[in-house]
C-alpha positions as CSV (number, residue, x, y, z in Angstrom):
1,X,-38.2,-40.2,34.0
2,X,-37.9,-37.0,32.2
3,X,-38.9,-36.4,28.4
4,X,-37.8,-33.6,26.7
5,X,-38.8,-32.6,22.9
6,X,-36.9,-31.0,20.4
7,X,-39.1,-28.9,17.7
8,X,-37.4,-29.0,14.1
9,X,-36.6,-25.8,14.1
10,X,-34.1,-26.5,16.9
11,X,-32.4,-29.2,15.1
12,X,-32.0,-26.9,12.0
13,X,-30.6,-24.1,14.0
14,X,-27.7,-26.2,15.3
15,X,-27.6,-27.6,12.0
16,X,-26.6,-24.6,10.7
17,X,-24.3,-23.4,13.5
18,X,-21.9,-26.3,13.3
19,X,-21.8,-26.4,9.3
20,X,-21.1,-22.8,9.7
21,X,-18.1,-23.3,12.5
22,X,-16.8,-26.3,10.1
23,X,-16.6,-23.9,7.4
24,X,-15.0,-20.9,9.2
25,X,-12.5,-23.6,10.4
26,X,-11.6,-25.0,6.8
27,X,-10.9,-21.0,5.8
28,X,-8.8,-20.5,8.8
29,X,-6.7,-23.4,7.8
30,X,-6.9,-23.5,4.1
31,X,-6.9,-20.0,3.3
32,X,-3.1,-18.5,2.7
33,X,-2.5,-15.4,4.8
34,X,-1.9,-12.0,3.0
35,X,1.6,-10.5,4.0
36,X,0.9,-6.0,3.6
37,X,4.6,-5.9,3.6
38,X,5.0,-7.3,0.7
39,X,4.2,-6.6,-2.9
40,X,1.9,-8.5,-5.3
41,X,5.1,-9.3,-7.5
42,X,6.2,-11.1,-4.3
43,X,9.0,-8.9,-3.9
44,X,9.6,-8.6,0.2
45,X,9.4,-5.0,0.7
46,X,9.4,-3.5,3.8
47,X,6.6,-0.7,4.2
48,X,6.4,0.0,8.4
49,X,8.9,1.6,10.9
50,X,9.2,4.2,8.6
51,X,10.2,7.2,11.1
52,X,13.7,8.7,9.6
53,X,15.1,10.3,7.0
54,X,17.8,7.1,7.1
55,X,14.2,4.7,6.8
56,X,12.7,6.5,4.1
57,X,16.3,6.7,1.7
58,X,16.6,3.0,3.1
59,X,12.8,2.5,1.6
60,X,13.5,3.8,-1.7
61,X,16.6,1.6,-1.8
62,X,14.8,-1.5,-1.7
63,X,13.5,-0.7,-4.9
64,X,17.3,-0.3,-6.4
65,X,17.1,3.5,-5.9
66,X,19.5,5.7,-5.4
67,X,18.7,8.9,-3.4
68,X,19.8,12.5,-2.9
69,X,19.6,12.0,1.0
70,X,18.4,15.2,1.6
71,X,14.4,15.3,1.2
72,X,13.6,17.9,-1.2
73,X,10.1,18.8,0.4
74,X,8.3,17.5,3.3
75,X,4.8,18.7,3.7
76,X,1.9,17.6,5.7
77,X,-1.2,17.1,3.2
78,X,-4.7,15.4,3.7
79,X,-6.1,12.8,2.2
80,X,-9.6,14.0,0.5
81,X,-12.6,12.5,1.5
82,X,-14.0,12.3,-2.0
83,X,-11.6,11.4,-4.6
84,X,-12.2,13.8,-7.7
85,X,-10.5,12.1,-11.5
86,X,-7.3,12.7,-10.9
87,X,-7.1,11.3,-6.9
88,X,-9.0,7.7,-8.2
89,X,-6.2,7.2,-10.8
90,X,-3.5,8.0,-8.9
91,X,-5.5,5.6,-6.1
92,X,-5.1,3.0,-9.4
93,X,-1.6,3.7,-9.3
94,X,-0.8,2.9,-5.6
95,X,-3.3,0.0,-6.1
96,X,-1.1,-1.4,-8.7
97,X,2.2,-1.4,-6.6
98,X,-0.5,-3.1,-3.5
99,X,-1.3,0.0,-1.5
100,X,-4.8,1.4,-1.3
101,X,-5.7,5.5,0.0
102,X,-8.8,5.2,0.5
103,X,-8.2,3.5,3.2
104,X,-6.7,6.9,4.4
105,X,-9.3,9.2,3.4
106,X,-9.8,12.6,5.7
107,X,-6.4,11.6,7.6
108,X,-3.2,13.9,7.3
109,X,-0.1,11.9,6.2
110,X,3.4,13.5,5.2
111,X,4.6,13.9,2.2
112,X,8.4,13.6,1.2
113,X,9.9,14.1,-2.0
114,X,13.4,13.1,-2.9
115,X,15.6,13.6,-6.2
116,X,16.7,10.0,-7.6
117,X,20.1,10.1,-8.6
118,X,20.4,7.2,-10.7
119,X,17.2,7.2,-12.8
120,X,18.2,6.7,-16.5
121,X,16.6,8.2,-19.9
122,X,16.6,11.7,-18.8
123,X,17.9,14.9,-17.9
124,X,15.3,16.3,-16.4
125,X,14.6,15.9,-12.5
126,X,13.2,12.9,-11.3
127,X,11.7,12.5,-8.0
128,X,10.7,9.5,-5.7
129,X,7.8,10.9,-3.5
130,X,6.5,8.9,-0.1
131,X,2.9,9.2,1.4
132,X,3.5,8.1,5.2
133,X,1.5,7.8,7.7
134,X,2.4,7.0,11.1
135,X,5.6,5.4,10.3
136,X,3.9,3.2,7.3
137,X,4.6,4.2,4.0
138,X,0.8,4.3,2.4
139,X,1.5,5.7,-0.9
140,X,3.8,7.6,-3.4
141,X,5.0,7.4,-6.7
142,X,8.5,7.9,-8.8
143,X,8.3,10.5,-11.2
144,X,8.9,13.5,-13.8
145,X,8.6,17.5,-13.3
146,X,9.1,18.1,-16.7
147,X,6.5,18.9,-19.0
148,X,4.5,15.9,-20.7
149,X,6.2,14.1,-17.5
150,X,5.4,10.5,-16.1
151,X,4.4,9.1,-12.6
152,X,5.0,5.7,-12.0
153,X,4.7,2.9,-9.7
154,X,7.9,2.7,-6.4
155,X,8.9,-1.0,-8.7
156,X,9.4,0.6,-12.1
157,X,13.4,-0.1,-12.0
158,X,16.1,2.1,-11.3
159,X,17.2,1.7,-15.2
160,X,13.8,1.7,-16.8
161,X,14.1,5.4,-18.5
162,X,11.3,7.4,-20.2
């Protein structure tokens, strides 16, 4: 015959491990998985395999613009460590179209600027610029040289103006 005790501290131990794996197992299976390719409007947007000048004009396109195909500048920058003022709002800006830099900070990414051709409301220059890192687009904007200019969001519309 063998006896074997259990001290209470035992019972409460495993206790707490299987109410633990039950949750974990509810959030697996209730919990709806995040797509990163896609934006928060639900628009499917393709962000990765980004590696061409033909990807990146096909990028913009998704968005309903239409691109000089020749890239303007492409430069290879760094993304700060700290972000002074200005970086965190512009960091607002790419978290408002569902892209984040931080994520990205002390890496060097390439930066391509192209001149949208069908941008209505101005006569001035407007450029679609692309923050990519290894063939993932992590950031960029669409906007104004011109003095008192705007930057906006990738998914302000191709006939938006101002």
């Amino acid at each position: 015959m063998f006896v074997y005790s259990v001290k209470g501290s035992t019972l409460k131990f495993f206790a707490a491990l299987c109410l633990s794996l039950v949750v974990l197992v509810t959030l697996v299976i209730f919990v709806p998985t995040y797509d990163s390719d896609a934006l928060p409007t639900g628009k499917d947007v393709n962000y990765s395999n980004i590696r061409s000048n033909e990807d990146r004009v096909g990028f913009l396109s998704q968005f309903g613009w239409t691109v000089n195909p020749e890239c303007v500048l492409e430069e290879e920058v760094s993304i700060p460590s700290d972000f002074d003022a200005v970086f965190l709002e512009y960091n607002e800006l790419q978290k408002d179209q569902g892209l984040d830099l931080s994520r990205y900070k002390r890496k060097k990414v390439t930066h391509y600027r192209y001149e949208i051709t069908n941008y209505e409301g101005t006569d001035e220059p407007v450029y679609a610029n692309i923050l990519v890192y290894r063939g993932r687009v992590i950031g960029g904007d669409i906007s104004s040289a011109q003095n008192g200019g705007f930057t906006k969001i990738f998914d302000c519309g191709p006939s938006s103006g101002s």
